[in-house]
N, C-alpha and C positions, 0 to 999 in steps of 0.2 A: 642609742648611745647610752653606756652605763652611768648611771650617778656618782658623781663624785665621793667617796668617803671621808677623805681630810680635805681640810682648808689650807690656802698656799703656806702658813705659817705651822701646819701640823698637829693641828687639832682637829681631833675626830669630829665629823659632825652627824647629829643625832638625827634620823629619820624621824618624819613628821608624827608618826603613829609610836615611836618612840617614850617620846617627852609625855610625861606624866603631867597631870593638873599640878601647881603650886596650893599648897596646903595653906588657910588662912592663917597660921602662925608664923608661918614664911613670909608672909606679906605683910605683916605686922611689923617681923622684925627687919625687912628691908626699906621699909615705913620710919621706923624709928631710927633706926642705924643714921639712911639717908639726915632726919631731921636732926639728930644729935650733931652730924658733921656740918652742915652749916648752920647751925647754931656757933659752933663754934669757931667756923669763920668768920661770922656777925661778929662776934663777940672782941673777938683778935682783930679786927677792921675797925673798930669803934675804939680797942683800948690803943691801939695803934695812933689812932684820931685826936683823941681825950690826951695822951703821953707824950706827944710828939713836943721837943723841943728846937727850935730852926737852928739856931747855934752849934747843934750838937756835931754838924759836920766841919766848922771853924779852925777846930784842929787838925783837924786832917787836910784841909789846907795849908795852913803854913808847915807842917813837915813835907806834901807833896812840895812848895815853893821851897824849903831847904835841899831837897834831893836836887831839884830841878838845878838850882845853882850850884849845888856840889859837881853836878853830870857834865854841866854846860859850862 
């Protein structure tokens, strides 16, 4: 049976003998890239944590409770 060339979504897929080593610069910057984004998820989860006011939805109640009586 022949091997497959694309995948069911149609991307080629590369024989085994193909795929070249990844360069250690490459892996550096998928290294850092990776660590920079969730850093900044950290960061965004925590100012989100630190910022948070409970109140801050309050309003948005009493207009959904105005609509609701205006509808009904």
């Amino acid at each position: 049976m022949e091997r497959l060339r694309y995948e069911p979504f149609g991307e080629r897929l590369v024989p085994g003998g193909e795929a070249g080593p990844r360069s250690r610069a490459s892996k550096y910057l998928l290294w850092a890239g990776t660590g920079l984004f969730w850093s900044l998820v950290g960061a965004i989860v925590i100012a989100r944590a630190v910022f948070f006011e409970p109140g801050v939805f309050d309003d948005f109640s009493r207009v959904a409770a105005l609509v609701k009586a205006a509808i009904f």
